[in-house]
Backbone as a ProteinNet text record, in pm:
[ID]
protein_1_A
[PRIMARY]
XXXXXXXXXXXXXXXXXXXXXXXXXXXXXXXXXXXXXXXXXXXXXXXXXXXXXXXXXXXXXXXXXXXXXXXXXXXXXXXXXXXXXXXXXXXXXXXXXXXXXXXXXXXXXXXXXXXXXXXXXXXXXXXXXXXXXXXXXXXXXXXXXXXXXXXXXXXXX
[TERTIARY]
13129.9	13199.4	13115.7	13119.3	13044	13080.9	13070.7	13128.1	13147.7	13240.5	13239.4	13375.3	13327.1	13386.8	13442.1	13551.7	13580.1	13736.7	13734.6	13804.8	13917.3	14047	14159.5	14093	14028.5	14045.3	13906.9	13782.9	13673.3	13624.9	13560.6	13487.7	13312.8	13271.8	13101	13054.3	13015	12926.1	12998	13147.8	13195.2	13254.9	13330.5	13313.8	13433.1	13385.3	13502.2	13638.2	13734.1	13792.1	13836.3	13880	13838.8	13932.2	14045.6	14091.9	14018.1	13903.6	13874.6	13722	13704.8	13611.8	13633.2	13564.1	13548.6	13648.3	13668.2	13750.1	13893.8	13914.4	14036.8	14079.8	14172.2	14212.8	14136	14035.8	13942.1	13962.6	14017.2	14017.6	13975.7	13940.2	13895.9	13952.7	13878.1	13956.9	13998.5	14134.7	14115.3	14000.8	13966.6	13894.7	13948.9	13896.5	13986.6	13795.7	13814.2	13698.4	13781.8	13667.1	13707.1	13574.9	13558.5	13458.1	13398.1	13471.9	13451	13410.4	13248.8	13203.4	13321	13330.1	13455	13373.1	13278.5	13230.8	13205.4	13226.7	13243.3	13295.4	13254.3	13341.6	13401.4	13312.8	13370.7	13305.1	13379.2	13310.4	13250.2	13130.1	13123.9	13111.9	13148.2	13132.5	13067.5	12950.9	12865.2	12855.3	12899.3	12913.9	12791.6	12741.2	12625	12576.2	12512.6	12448	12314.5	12242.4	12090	12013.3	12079.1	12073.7	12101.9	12069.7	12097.1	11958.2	11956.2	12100.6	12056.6	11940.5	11944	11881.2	11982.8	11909.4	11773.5	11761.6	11596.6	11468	11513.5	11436.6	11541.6	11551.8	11604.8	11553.7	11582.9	11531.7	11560.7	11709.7	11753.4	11910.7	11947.1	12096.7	12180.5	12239.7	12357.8	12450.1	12509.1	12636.5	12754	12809.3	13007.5	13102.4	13042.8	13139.1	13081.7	13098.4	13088.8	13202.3	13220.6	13323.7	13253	13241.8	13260.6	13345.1	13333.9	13448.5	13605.1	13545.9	13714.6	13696.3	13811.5	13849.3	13808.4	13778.4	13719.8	13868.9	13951.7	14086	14169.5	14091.5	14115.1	14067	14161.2	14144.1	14104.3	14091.1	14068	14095.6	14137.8	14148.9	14218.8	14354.9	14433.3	14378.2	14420.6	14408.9	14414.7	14368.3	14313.3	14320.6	14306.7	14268	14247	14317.9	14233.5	14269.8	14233.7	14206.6	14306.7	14464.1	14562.3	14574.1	14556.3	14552.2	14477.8	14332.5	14233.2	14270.6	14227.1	14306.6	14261.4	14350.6	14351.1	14196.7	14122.5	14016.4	13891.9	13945.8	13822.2	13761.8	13660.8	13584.6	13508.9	13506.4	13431.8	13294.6	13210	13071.5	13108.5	12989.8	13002.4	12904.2	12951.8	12875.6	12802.1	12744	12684.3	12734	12853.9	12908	12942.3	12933.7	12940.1	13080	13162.7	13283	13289.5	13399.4	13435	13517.5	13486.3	13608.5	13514.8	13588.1	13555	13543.1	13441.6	13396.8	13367.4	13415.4	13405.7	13226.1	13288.8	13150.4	13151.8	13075.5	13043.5	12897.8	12861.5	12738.5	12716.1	12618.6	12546.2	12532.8	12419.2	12366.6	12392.1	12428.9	12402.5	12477	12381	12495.8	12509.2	12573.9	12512.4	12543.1	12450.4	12572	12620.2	12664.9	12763.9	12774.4	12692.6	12696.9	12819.8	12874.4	12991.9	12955.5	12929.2	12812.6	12921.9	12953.7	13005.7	12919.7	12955.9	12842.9	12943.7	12955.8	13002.3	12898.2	12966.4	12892.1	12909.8	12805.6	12851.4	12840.3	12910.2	12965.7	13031.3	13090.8	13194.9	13115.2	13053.1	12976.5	13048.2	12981.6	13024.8	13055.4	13139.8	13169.1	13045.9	12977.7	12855.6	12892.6	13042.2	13046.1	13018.5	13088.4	13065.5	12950.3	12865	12743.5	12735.7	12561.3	12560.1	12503.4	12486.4	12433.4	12287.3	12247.9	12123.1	12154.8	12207.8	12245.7	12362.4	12411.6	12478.7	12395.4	12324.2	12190.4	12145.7	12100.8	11997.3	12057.2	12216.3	12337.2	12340.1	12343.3	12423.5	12276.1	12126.5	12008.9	12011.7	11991.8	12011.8	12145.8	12218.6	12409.6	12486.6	12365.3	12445.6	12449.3	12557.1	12600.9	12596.9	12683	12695.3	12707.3	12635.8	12688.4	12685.4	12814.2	12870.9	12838	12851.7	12817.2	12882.5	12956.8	13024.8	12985.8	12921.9	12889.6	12965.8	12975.9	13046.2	12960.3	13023.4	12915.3	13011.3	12967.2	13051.4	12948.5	12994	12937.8	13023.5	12989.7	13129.3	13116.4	13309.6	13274.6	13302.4
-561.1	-599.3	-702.6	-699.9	-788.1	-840.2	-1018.1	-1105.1	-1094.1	-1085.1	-1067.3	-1199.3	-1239.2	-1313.2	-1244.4	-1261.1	-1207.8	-1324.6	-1306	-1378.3	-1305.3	-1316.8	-1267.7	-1302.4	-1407.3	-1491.6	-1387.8	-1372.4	-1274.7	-1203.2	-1061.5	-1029.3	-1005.6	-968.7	-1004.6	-973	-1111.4	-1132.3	-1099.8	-1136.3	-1106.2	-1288.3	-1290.9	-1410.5	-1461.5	-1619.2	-1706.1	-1755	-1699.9	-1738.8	-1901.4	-1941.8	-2080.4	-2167.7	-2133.2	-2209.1	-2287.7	-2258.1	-2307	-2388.8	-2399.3	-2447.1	-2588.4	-2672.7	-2808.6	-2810.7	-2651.5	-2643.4	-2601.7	-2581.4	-2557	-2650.2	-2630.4	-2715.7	-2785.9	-2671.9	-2751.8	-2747	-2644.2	-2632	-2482.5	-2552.8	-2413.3	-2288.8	-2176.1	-2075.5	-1992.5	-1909.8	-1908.2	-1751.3	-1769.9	-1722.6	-1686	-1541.7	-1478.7	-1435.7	-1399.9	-1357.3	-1284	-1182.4	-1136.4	-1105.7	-1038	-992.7	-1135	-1247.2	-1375.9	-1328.6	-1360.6	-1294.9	-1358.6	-1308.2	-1335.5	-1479.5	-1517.7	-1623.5	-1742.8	-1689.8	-1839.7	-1940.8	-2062.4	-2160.1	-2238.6	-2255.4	-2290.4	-2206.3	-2242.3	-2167.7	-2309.5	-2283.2	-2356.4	-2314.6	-2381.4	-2346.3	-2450.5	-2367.8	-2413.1	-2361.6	-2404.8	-2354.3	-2431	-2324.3	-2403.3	-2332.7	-2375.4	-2336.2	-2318.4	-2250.5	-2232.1	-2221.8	-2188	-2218.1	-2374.6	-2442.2	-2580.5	-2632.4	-2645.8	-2732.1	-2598.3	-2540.1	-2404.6	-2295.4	-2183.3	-2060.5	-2012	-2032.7	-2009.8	-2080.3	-2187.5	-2286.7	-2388.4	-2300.7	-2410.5	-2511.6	-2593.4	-2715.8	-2779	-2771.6	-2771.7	-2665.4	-2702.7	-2647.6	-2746.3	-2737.2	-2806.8	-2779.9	-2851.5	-2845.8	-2867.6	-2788.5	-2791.3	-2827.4	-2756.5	-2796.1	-2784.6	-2859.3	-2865.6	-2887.7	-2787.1	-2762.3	-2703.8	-2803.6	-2793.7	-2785.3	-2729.8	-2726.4	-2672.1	-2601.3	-2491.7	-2408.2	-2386	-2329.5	-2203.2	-2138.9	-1980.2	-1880	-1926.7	-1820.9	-1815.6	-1932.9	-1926.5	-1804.2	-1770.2	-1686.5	-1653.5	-1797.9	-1774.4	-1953.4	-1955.8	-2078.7	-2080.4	-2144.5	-2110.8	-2155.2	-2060.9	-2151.2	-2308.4	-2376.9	-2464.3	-2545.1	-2562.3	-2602.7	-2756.3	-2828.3	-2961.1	-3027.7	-3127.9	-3150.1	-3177.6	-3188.5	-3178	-3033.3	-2916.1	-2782.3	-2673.7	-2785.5	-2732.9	-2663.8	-2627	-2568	-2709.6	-2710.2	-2854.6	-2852.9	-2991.5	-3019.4	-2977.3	-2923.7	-2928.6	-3031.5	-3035	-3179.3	-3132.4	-3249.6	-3223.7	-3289.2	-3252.9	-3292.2	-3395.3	-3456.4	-3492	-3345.4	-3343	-3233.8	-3300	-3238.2	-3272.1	-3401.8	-3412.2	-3492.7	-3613.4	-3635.2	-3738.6	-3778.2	-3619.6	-3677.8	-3573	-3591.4	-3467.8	-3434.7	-3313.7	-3231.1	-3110.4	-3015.4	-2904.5	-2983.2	-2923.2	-2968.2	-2823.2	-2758.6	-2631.2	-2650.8	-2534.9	-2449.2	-2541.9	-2594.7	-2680.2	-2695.7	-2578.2	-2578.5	-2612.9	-2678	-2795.3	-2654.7	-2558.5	-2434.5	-2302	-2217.6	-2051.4	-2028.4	-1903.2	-1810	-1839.1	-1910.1	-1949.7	-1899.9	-1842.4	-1799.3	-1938.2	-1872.3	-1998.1	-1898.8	-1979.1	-1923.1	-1941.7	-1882.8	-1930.2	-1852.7	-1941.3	-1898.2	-1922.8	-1825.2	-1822.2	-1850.3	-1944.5	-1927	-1965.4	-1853.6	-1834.8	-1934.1	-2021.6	-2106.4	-2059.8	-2117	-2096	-2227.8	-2327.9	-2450	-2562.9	-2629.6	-2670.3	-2862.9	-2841.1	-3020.7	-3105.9	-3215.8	-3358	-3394.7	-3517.7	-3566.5	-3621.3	-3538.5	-3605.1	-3665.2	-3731.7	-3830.1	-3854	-3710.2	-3673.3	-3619.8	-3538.1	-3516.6	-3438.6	-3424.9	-3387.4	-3210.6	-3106.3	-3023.1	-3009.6	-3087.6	-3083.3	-3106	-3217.4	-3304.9	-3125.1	-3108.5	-2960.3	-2874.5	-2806.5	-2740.1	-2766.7	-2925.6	-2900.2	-2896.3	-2956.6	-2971.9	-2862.4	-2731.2	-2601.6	-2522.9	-2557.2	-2514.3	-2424	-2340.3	-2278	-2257.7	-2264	-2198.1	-2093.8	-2069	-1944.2	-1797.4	-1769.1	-1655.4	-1556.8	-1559.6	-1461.4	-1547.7	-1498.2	-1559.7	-1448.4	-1503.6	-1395.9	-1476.8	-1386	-1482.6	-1403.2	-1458.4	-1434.2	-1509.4	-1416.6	-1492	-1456	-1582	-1561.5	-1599.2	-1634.3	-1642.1	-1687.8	-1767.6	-1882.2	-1908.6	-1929.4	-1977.9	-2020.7	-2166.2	-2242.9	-2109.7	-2147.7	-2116.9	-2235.8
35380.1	35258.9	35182.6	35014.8	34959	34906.8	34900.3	34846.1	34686.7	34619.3	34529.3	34453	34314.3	34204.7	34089.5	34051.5	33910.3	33864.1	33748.8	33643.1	33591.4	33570.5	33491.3	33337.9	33330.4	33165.6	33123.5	33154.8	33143.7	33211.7	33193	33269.6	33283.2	33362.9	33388.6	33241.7	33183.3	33110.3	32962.5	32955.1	32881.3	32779.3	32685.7	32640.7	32685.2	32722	32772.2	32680.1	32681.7	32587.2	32604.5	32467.2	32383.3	32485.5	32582.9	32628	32743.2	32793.7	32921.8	32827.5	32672.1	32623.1	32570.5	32541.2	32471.4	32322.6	32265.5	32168.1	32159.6	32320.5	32335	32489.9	32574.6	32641.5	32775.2	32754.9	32823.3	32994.7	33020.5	33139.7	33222.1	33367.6	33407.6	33414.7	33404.5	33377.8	33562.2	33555.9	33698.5	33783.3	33870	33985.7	34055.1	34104.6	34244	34302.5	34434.8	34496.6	34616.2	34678.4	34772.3	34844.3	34992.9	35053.1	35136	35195.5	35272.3	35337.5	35434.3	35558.1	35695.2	35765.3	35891.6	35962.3	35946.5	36030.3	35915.3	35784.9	35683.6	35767.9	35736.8	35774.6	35592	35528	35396.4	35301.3	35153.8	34991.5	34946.5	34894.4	34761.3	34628.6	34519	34377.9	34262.4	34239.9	34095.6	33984.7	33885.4	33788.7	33657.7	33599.2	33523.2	33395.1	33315.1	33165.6	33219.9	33236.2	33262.6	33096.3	32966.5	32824.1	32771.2	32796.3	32813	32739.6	32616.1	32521.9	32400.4	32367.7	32288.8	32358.5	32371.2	32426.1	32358.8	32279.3	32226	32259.5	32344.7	32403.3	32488.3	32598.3	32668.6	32809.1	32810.2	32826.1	33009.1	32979	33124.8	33161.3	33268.3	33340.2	33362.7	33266.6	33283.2	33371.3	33394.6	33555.9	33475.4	33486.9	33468.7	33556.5	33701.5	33783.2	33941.3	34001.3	34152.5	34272.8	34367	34447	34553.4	34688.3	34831.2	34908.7	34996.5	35163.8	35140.2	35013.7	34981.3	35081.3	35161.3	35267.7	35297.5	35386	35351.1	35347.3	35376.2	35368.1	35230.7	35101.9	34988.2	34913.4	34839.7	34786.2	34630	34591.1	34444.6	34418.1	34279.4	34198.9	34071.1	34060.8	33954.4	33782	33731.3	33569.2	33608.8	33501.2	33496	33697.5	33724.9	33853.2	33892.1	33825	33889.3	34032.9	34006.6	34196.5	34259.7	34181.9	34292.8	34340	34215.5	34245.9	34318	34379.4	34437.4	34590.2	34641.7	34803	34931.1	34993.5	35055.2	35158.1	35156.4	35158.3	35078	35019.2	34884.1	34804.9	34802.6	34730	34638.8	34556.8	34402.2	34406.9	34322.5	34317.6	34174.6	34097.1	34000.4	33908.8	33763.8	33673.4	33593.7	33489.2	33392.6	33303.1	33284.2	33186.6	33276.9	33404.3	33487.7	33515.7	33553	33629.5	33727.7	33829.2	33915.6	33872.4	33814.4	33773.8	33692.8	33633.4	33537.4	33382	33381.6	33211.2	33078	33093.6	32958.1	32924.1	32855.9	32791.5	32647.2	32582.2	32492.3	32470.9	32375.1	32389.9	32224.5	32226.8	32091.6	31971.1	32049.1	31918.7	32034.9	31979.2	32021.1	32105.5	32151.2	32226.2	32419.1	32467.1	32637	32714.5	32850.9	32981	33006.7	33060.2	33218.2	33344.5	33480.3	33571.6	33651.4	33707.5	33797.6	33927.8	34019.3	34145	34268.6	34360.5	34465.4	34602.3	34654.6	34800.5	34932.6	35019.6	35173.2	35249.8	35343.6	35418.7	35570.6	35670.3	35797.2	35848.1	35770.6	35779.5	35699.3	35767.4	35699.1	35623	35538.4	35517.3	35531.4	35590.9	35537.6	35462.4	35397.4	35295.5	35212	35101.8	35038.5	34955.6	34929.6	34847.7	34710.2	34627.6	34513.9	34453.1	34473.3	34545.8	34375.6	34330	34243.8	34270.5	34158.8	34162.8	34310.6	34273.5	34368.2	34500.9	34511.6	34636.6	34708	34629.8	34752.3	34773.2	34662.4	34705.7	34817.6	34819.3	34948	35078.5	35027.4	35178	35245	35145.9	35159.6	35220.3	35198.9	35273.6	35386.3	35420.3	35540.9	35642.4	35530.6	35571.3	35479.9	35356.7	35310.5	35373.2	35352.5	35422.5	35359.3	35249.6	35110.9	34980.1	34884.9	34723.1	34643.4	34540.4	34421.3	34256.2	34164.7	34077.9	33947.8	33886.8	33765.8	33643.9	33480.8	33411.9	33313.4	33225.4	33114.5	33031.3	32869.9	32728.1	32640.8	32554.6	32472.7	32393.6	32273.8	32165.6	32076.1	32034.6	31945.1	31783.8	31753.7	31677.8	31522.1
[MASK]
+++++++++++++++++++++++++++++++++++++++++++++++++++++++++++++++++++++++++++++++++++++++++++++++++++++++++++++++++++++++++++++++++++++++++++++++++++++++++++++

């Protein structure tokens, strides 16, 4: 079975609608996944702009959102989601905009993906203590199991 991500609010590579954007309420949109390998011990979730700050020249990847040690028997992630709504022991990273939490698609010029990256662990991390994009990367090093990846596309209007 293959790990797989998909969205009620979009689908692959389709456009995010305005509610989960900087111009509308600004919250995450919800996530279902299926295909958990049976020996996961946790999910993590990164979500990112690799079009960062103009797709015609872009520069860096921005981080939206970071989520460790969601449970592997979770099954998804509700509309907007915040961290009382997260599945119990789940921890947040800090993102781009320098909080833990979900930050929308808010992009300066053009047209952007947004990655929304699934990764099966065959362990459960430590507390990294709000840990940024990188800092889980290198946590998550040699424990992925399976990753899924759902993109969306936003462009203000």
């Amino acid at each position: 079975m293959t790990l797989t991500l998909t969205s009620q609010a979009f689908q692959q590579n389709g456009e995010i609608p305005a509610r989960h954007t900087c111009q509308g309420a600004d919250v995450s949109p919800p996530l279902a996944w299926s295909g958990v390998p049976a020996d996961a011990k946790s999910l993590a979730l990164i979500v990112d702009d690799p079009d960062a700050p103009d797709p015609a020249a872009p520069k860096i990847v921005w981080v939206h959102w970071v989520l460790y040690n969601i449970p592997p028997t979770a099954t998804g992630l509700p509309d907007g989601a915040a961290a009382q709504a997260l599945p119990g022991g789940t921890l947040e990273g800090i993102n781009d905009f320098k909080r833990a939490a979900y930050g929308g698609p808010c992009p300066p010029v053009g047209r952007h993906r947004y990655f929304h990256k699934l990764y099966a662990l065959d362990t459960v991390l430590p507390d990294l203590k709000a840990p940024t994009k990188a800092a889980l990367e290198k946590a998550m090093q040699g424990h992925v199991l399976a990753h899924a990846a759902l993109i969306g596309i936003y462009q203000k209007r």
